[in-house]
C-alpha positions, 0 to 999 in steps of 0.5 A: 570509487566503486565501494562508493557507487555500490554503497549508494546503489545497496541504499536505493534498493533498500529504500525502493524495497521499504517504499515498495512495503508500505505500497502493499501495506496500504494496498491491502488496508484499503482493500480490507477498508472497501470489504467493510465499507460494503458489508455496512452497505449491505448490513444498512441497506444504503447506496453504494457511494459514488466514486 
C-alpha cells in the first residue's frame, strides 16, 4: 500500500516539476517577446500599447 502511495506521490512531483518548467519556459519567451516589442516601438517611433 505504501509502494503504491509513494509511486503516485514520485508522478505528482514530477508532474508539478514538468509544469513548473513550461511555467519558467513561457515566462522567459514573454519576457524576450516584451524586450522586442519595445525595441520595434522604439525603432518605429510608435506608441507603447495600452494593456
Amino acid at each position: 500500500m505504501m509502494d503504491e502511495k509513494d509511486k503516485i506521490i514520485a508522478s505528482l512531483r514530477k508532474q508539478l516539476n514538468d509544469a513548473n518548467s513550461k511555467i519558467i519556459a513561457l515566462e522567459q519567451e514573454n519576457a524576450l517577446l516584451e524586450y522586442k516589442l519595445v525595441r520595434y516601438e522604439e525603432a518605429n517611433a510608435v506608441s507603447p500599447l495600452i494593456y
